[in-house]
C-alpha positions as CSV (number, residue, x, y, z in Angstrom):
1,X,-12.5,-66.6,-62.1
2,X,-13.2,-62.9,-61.6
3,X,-13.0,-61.1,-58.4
4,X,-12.6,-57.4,-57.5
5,X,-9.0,-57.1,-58.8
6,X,-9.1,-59.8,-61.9
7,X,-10.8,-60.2,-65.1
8,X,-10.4,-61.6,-68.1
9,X,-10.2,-58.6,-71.1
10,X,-13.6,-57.5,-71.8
11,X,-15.8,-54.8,-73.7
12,X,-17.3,-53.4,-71.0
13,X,-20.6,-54.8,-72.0
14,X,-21.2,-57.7,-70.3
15,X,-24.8,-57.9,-69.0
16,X,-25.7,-54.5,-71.0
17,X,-28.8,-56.2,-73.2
18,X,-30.6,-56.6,-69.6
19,X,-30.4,-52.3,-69.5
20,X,-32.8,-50.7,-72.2
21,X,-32.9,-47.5,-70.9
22,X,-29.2,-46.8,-71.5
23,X,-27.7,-43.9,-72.3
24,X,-28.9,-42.2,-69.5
25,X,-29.4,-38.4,-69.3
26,X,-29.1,-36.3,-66.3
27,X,-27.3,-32.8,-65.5
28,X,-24.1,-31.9,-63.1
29,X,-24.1,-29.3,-60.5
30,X,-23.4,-26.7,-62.7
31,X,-26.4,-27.1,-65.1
32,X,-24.2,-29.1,-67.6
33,X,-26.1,-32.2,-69.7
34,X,-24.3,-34.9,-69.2
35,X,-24.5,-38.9,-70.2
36,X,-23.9,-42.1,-68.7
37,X,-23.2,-44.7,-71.4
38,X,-21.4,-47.6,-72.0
39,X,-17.3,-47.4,-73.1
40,X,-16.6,-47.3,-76.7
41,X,-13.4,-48.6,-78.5
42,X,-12.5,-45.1,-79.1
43,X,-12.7,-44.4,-75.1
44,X,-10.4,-47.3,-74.0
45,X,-7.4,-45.2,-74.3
46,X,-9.1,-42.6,-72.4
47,X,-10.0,-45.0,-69.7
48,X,-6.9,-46.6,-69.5
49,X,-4.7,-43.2,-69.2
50,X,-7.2,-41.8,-66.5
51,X,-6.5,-45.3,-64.7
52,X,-2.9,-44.5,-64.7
53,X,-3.3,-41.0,-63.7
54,X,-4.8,-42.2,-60.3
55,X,-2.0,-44.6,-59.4
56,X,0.7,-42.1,-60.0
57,X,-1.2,-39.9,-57.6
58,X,-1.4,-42.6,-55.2
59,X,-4.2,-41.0,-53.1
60,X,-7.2,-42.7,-53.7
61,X,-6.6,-46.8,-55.0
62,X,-4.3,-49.2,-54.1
63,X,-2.5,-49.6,-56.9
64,X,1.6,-49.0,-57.6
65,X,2.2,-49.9,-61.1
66,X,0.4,-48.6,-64.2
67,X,-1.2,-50.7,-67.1
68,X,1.0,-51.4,-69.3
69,X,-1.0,-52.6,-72.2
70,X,-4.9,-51.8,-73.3
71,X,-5.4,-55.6,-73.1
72,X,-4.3,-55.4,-69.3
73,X,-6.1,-52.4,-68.8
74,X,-9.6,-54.1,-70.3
75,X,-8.6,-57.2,-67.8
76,X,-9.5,-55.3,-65.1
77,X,-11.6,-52.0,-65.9
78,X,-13.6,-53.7,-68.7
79,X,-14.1,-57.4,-68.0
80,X,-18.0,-56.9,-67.5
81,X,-20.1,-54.0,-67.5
82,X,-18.4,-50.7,-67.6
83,X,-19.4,-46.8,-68.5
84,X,-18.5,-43.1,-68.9
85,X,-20.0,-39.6,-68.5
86,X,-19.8,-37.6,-71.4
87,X,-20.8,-33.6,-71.2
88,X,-23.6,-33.4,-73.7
89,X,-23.1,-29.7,-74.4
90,X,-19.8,-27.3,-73.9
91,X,-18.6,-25.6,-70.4
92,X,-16.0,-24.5,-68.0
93,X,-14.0,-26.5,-65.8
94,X,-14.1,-26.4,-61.8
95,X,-11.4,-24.0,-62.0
96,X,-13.3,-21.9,-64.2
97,X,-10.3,-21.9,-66.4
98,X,-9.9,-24.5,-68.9
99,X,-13.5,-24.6,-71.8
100,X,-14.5,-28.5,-72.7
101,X,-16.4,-29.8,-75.6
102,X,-19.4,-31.6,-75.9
103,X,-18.4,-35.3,-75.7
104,X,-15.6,-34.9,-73.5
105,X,-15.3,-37.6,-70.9
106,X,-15.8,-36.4,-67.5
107,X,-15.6,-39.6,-65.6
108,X,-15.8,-43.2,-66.0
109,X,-17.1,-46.2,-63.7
110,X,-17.3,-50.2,-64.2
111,X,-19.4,-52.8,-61.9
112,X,-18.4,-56.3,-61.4
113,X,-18.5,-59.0,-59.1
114,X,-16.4,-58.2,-56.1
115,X,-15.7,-62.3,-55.2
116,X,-16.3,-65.4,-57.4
117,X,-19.3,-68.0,-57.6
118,X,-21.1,-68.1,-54.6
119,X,-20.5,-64.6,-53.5
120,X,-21.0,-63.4,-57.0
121,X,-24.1,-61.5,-56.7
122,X,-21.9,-58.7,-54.4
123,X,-20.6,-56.9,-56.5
124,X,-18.0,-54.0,-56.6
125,X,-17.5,-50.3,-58.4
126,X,-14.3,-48.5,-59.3
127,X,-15.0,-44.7,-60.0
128,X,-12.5,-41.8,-61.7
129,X,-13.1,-38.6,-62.1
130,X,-11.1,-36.7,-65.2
131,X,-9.2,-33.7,-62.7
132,X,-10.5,-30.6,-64.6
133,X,-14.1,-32.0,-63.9
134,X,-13.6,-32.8,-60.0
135,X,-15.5,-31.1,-57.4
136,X,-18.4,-30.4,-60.2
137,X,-20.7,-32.9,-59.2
138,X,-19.7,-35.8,-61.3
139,X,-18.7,-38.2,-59.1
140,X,-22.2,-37.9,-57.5
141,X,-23.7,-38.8,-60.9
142,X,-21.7,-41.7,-61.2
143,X,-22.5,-43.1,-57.9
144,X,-26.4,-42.4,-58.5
145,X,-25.8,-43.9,-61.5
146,X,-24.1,-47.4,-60.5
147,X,-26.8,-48.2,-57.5
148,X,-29.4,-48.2,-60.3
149,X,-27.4,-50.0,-62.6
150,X,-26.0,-52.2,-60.6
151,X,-29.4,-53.7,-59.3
152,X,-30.8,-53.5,-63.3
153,X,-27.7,-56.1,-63.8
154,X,-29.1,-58.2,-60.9
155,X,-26.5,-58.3,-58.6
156,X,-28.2,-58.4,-54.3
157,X,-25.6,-55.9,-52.7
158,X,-22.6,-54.0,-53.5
159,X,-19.8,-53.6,-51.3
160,X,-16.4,-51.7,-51.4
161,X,-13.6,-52.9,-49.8
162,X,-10.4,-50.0,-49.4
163,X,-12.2,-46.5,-49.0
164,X,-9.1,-45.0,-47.6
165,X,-9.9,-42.8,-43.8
166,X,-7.9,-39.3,-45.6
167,X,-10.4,-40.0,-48.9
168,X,-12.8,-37.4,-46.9
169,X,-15.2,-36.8,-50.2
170,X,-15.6,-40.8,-51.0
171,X,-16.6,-41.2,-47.4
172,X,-19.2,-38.2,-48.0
173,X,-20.3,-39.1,-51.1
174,X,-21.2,-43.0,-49.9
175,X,-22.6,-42.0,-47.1
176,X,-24.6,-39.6,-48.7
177,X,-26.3,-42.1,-50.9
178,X,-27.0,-44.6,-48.3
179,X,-23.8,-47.1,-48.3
180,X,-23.4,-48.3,-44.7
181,X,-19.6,-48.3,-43.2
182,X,-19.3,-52.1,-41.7
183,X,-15.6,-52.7,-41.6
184,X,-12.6,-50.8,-40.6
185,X,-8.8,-51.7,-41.4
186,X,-5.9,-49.9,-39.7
187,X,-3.1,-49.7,-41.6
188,X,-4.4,-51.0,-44.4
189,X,-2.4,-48.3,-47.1
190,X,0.6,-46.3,-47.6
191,X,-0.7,-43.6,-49.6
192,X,1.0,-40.5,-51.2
193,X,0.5,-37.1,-49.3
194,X,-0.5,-39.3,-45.6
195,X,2.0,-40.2,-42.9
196,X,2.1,-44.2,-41.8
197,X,-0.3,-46.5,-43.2
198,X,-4.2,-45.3,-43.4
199,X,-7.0,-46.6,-42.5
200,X,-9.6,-48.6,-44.9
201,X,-13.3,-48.8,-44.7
202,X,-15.5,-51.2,-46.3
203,X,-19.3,-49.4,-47.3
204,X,-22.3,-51.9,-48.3
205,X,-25.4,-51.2,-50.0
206,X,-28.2,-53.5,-50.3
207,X,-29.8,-53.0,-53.3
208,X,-32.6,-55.1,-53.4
209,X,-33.5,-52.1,-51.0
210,X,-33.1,-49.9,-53.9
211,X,-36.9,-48.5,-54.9
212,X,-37.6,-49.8,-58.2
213,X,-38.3,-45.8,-59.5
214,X,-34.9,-44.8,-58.3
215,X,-33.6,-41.8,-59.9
216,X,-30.4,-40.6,-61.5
């Protein structure tokens, strides 16, 4: 049984033969190429310690302990259809410090059911951002991106259940695209960096709204 939070270790790849147009290719704020493709082996790692980076910062998922194990990791980020952004071409970070390469992963995003059998056509997104490449548009890509994917896999709706009150750009960015806020949780968290227990919000998006031309 898979819901939001379980899975059974996967490739990432579940449902990928139904999405011929993959990898796609759009740009970042910046200018920077970037693409949207499905995880490789070689990415897992990646994945797994970006995953890990978020819970020890405790700001943004509700997560306390880290994966331990890539076959844990693949239980939950990887048990059906997953992806990363990759720059296509070299750059500066958001900082305007630190260069990356061409390939680097920027961010990474999966989308699976959010409940089990009857409700299985709602499904859910988990979204990191690599923290040199924050604030540089990426996030936005990979939101664009899962709407379109997300109905291209066949699921009705998608609907996110703990976007935390003091996460002020995930509230901006879902809204932006269209998501509609239709719950609220008090104390719902104890987060790093916020006094008492935040507030949740659950966003929806019907996606058999979504025009069929949508672009990334």
């Amino acid at each position: 049984m898979t819901t939001a939070y379980s899975g059974d270790p996967g490739f990432g790849v579940l449902g990928l033969d139904q999405i011929p147009y993959l990898p796609i290719e759009t740009r970042i704020k910046n200018g920077t190429r970037v693409q949207i493709s499905p995880f490789l082996q070689q990415d897992w790692p990646i994945g797994m310690d970006l995953m890990n980076l978020i819970i020890r910062e405790g700001k943004t998922w509700p997560f306390e302990k880290e994966f331990e194990t890539i076959d844990a990791y693949r239980g939950y980020f990887l048990s059906h259809a997953a992806f990363v952004v990759k720059s296509m071409e070299p750059g500066i970070d958001s900082q305007g410090v630190v260069a990356y390469d061409s390939g680097e992963i920027m961010g990474c995003f999966y989308i699976k059911p959010n409940f089990p059998g009857r409700c299985s056509h709602i499904c859910n997104g988990g979204f990191i951002t690599a923290p040199k490449f924050r604030k540089m548009g990426v996030a936005t890509v990979m939101g664009k991106s899962f709407l379109k994917l997300a109905k291209d896999l066949g699921y009705k709706s998608s609907y996110f259940n703990l976007v935390f009150q003091s996460n002020v750009a995930s509230i901006r960015l879902w809204e932006s695209l269209g998501f509609e806020r239709v719950a609220v949780l008090e104390n719902a968290a104890k987060l790093e960096g916020v006094k008492g227990l935040d507030t949740a919000y659950g966003y929806r998006f019907d996606l058999e709204k979504l025009p069929l031309d949508y672009k990334v």
